[in-house]
SELOLO-917248 format. One line per field, with one value per residue (C-alpha): residue number from 1; residue in one letter; x, y, z. Coordinates in steps of 0.05 Angstrom, whole numbers, plus 5000, padded with zeros to 4 digits. Layout:
i <- c(NUM, ...) .
aa <- c(A, ...) .
X <- c(X, ...) .
Y <- c(Y, ...) .
Z <- c(Z, ...) .
END
This chain:
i <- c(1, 2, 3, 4, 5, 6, 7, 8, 9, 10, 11, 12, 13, 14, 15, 16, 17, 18, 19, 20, 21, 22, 23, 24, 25, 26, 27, 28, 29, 30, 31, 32, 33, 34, 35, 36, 37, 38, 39, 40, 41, 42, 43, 44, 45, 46, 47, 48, 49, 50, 51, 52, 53, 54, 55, 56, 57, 58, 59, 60, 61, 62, 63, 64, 65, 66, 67, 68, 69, 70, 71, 72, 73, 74, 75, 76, 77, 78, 79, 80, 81, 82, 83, 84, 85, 86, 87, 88, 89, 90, 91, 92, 93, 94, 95, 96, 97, 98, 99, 100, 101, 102, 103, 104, 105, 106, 107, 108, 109, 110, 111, 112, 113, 114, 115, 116, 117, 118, 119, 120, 121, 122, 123, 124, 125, 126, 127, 128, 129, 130, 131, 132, 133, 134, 135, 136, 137, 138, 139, 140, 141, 142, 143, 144, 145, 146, 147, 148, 149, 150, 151, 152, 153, 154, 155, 156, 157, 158, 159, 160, 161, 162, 163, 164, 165, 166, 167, 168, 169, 170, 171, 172, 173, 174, 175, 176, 177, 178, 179, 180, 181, 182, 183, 184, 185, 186, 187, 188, 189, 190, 191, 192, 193, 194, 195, 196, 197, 198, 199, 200, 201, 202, 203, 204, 205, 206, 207, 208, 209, 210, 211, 212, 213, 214, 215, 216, 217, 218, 219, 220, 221, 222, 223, 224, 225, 226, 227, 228, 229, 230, 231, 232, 233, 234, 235, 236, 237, 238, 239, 240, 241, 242, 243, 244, 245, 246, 247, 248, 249, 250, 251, 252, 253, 254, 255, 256, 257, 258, 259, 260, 261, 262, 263, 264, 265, 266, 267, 268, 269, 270, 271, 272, 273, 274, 275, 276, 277, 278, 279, 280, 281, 282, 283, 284, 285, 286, 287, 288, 289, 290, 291, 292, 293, 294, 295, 296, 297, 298, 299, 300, 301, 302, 303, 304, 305, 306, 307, 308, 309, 310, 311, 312, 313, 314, 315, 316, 317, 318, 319, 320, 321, 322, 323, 324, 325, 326, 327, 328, 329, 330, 331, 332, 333, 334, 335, 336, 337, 338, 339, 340, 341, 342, 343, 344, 345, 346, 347) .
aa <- c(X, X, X, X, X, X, X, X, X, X, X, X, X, X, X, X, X, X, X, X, X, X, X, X, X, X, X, X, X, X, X, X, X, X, X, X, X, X, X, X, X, X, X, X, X, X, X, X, X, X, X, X, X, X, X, X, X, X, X, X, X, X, X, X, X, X, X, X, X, X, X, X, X, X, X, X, X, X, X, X, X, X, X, X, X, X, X, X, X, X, X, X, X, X, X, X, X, X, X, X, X, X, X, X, X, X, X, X, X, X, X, X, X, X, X, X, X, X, X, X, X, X, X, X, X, X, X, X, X, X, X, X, X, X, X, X, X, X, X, X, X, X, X, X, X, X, X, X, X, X, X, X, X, X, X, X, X, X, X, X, X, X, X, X, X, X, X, X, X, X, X, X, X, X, X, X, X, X, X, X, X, X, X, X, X, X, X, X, X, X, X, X, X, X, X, X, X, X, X, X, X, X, X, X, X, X, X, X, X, X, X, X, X, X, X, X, X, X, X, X, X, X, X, X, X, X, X, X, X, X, X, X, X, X, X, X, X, X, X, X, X, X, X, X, X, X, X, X, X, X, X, X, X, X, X, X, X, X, X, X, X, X, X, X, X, X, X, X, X, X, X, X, X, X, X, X, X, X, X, X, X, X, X, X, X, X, X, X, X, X, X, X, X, X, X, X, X, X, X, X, X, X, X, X, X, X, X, X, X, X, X, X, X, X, X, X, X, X, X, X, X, X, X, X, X, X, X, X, X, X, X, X, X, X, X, X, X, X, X, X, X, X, X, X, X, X, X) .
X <- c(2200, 2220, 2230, 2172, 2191, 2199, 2140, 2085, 2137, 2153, 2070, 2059, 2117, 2094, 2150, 2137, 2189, 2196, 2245, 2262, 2285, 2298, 2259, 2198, 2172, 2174, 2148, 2119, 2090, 2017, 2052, 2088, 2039, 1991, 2030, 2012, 1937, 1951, 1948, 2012, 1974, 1967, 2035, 2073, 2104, 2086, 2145, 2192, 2179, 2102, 2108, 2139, 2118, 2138, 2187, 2229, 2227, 2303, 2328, 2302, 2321, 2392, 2402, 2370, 2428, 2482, 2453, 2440, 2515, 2551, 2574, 2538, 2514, 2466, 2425, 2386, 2340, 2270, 2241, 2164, 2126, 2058, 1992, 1941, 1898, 1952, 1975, 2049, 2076, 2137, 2174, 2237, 2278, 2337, 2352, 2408, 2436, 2424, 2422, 2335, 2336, 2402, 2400, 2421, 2367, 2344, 2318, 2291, 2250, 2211, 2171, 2111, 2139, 2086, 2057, 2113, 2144, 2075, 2089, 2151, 2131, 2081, 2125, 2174, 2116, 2094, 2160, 2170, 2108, 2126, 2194, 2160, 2107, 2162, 2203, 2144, 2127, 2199, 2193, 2128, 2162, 2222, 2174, 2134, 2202, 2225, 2157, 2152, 2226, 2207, 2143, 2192, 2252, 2204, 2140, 2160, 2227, 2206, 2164, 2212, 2260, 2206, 2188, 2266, 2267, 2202, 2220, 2295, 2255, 2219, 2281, 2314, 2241, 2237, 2250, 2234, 2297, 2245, 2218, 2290, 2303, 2251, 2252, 2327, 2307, 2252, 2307, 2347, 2287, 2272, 2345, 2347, 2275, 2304, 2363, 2325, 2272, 2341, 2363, 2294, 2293, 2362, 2349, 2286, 2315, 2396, 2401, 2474, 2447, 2406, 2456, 2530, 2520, 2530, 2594, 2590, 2518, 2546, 2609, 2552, 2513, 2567, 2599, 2530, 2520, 2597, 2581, 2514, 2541, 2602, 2634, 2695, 2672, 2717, 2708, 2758, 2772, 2751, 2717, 2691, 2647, 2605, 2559, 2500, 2422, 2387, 2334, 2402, 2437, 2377, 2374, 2446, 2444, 2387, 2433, 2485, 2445, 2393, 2458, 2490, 2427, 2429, 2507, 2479, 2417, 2445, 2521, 2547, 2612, 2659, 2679, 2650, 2693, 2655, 2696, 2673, 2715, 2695, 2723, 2698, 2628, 2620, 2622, 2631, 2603, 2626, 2603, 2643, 2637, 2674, 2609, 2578, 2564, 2507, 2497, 2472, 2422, 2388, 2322, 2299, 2366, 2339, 2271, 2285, 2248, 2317, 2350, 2293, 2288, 2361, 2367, 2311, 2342, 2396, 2363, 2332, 2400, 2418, 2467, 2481, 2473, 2530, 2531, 2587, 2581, 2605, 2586, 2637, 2671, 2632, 2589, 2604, 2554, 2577, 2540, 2565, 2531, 2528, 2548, 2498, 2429, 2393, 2346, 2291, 2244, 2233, 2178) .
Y <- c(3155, 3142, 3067, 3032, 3038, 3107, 3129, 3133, 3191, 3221, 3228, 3255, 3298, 3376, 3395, 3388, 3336, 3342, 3307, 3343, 3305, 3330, 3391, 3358, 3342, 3263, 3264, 3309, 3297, 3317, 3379, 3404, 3402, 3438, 3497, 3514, 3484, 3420, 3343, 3294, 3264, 3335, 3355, 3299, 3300, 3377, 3426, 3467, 3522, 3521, 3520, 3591, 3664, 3682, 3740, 3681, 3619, 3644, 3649, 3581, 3537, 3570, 3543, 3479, 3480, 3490, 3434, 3382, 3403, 3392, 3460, 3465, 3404, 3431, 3507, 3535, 3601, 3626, 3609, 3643, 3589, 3600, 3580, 3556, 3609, 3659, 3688, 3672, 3631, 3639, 3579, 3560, 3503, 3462, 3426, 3379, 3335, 3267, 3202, 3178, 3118, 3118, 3189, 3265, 3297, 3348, 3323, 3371, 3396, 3468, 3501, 3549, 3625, 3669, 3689, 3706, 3742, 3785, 3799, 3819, 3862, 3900, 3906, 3931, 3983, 3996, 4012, 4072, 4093, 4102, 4142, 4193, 4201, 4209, 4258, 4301, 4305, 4329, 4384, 4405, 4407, 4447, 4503, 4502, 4504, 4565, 4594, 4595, 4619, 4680, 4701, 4674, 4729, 4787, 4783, 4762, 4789, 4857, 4860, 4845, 4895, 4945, 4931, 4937, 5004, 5032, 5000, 5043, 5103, 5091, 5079, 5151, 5193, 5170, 5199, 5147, 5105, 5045, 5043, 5052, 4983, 4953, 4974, 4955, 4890, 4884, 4905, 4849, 4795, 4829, 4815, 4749, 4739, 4766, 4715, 4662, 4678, 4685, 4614, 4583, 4616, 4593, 4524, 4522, 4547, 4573, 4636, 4612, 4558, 4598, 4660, 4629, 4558, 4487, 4494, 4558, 4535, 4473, 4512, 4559, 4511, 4470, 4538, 4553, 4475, 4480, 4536, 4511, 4443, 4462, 4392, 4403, 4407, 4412, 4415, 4382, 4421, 4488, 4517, 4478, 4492, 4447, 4469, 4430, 4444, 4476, 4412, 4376, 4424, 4423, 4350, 4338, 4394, 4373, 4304, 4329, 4372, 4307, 4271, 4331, 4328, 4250, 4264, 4315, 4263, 4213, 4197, 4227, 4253, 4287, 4318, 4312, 4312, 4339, 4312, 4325, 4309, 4304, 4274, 4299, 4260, 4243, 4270, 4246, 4278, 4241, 4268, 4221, 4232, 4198, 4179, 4106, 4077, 4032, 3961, 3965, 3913, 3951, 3943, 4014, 4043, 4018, 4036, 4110, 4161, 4202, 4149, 4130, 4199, 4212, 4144, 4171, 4229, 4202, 4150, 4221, 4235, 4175, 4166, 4119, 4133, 4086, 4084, 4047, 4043, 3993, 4006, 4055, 4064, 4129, 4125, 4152, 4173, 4174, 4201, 4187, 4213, 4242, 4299, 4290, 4308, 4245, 4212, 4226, 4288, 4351, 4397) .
Z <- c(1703, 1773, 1793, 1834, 1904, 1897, 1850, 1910, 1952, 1875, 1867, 1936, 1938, 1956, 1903, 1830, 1796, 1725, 1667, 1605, 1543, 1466, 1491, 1520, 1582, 1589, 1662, 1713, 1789, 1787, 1839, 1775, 1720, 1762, 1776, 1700, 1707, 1672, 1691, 1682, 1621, 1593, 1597, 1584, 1510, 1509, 1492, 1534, 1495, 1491, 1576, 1584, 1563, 1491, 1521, 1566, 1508, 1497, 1564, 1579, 1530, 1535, 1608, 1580, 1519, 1561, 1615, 1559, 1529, 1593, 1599, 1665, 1697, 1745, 1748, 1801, 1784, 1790, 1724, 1683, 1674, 1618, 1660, 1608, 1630, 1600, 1666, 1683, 1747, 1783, 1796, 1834, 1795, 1804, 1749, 1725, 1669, 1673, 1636, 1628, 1584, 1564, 1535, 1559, 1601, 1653, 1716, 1766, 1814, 1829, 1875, 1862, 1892, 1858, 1917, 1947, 1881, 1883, 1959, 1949, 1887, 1933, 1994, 1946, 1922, 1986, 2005, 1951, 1962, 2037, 2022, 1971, 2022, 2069, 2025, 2012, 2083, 2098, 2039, 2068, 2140, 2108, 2085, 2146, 2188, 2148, 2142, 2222, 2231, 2188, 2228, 2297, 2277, 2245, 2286, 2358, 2342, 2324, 2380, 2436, 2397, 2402, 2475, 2494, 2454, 2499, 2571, 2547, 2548, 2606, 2642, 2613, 2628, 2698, 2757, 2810, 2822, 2837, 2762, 2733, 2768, 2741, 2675, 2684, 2710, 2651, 2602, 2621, 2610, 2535, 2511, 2540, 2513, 2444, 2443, 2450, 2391, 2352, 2375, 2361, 2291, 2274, 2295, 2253, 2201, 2194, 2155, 2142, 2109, 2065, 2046, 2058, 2040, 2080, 2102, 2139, 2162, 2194, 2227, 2260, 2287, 2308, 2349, 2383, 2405, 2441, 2475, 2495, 2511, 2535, 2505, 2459, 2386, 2328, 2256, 2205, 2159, 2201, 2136, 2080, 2019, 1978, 1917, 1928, 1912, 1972, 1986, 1987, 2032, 2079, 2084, 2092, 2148, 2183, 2191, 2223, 2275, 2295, 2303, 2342, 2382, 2397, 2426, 2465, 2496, 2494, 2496, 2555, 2516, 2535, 2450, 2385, 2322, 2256, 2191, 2126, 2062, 1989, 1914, 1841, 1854, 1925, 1996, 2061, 2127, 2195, 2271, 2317, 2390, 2450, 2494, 2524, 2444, 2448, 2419, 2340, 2363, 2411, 2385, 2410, 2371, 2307, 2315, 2337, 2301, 2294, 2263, 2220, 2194, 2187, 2142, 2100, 2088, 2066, 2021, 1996, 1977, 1929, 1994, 2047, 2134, 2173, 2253, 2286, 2356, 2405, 2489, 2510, 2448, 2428, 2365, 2290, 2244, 2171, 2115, 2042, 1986, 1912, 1888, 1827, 1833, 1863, 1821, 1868, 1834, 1874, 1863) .
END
């Protein structure tokens, strides 16, 4: 029991104080007993073991074992403590050996963190709820986005085609030199028109991706954005071919181009270098371009929605996103990830 002068700030102490001895509890503050719903007189003399859930009575007198043996002098862990309403609290000790009349003991103190164990428990839920919403709205995006490149490339598409093929025949049946120009003219609009429906479909949705696999898919795009761009672009190796599922191809594609199009926004570079390498279980895909960089604490840099998505989809992945940037030191964007299917289910 603590000594006079100090048994007033031991009593009034926010933090419960407690002394262990042959496995009871000679002395608690009132702080400590009622974090189970007990007074001091009601828990004093009352065993360890009848204070903690029946699935944590071995972990707990363990640490107190090894404490009272002087294996360890001193532990500090988030304990279960039994309520006497049944429910179990969450308590932060640290505890130590010491000598109370003479004899081994424990002597500690703890502080009630169930409320913040049961916060954390929901922010933790709240957070996996918030990524499976987030990977089914990316699946449902993913059909939509091929769904619309389909109708882009066969409906518009076949129309321009077929407008190209009757503004030709115009152009052959006429006679007056002032309609050939301007179907000529017109013809000239219709294949420019038709590129573009071909650029917006394959952006939407590669058909490398779907018929010759990721590597080829990401060497395509990665050709149309130099020539677009007119930066140098390289890939390392040139060709490359990985056997992946196709939400997994898709996600690790759609990567690369959002960071393709943040060098193109945003970095003012001058080249991009695409590296990709792989072992027996993992893979690595790096874009690294030679533009401003930016600070990593940029606040709006870490709350971009391209970021945000492109770190979801690799969380999607079992996999990791890294960006190292530094103000004119260019940025890298590193994606590591699996080969195994991710744990994450797919319908």
């Amino acid at each position: 029991m603590p000594s006079v002068p100090f048994r007033g700030i031991v009593e009034q102490s926010v933090a419960g104080v407690y002394i262990l001895q042959d496995e009871h509890f000679q002395y608690t503050n009132a702080t400590f007993a009622g974090m189970a719903g007990y007074s001091t007189d009601e828990v004093l003399g009352k065993p360890l073991r009848d204070c903690v859930p029946g699935y944590y009575v071995g972990e707990v007198m363990e640490r107190y074992k090894r404490r009272i043996s002087g294996e360890v002098k001193s532990m500090h862990f988030v304990t279960h403590g039994l309520h006497r309403d049944g429910n179990v609290v969450h308590i932060d000790v640290h505890g130590q050996a010491m000598q109370f009349r003479g004899r081994p003991a424990v002597v500690g103190v703890g502080v009630n963190v169930t409320g913040q164990i049961q916060r954390d428990a929901e922010l933790l839920e709240s957070r996996h709820e918030y990524r499976e919403l987030a990977s089914r709205l990316n699946t449902m995006r993913e059909q939509q986005r091929a769904e619309y490149a389909r109708e882009v490339h066969d409906v518009l598409g076949g129309l321009l085609t077929s407008m190209k093929l009757d503004v030709g025949r115009i152009a052959r049946r006429s006679r007056s030199s002032a309609i050939r120009g301007i179907a000529c003219d017109l013809n000239a609009l219709l294949v420019e028109a038709i590129d573009n429906v071909r650029e917006l479909s394959e952006s939407m949705r590669p058909q490398a991706l779907d018929h010759l696999g990721l590597g080829a898919a990401i060497a395509s795009h990665l050709k149309r954005f130099r020539e677009r761009s007119e930066l140098r672009a390289s890939l390392q190796p040139p060709e490359f071919d990985i056997d992946l599922p196709r939400w997994r191809s898709i996600a690790v594609f759609r990567i690369f181009q959002e960071a393709l199009t943040n060098v193109a926004r945003h970095a003012r570079a001058t080249g991009v270098t695409v590296r990709f390498r792989r072992s027996d279980t993992a893979f690595w895909l790096e874009i690294e371009d030679d533009g401003i960089g930016f600070s990593a604490g940029v606040p709006a840099m870490r709350q971009s929605l391209g970021l945000i998505s492109m770190r979801e989809r690799a969380y999607e992945l079992g996999g990791t996103l890294t960006i190292d940037s530094a103000p004119r030191f260019g940025t890298r964007v590193t994606l590591h990830a699996p080969i195994v299917q991710s744990p994450l289910v797919r319908t």
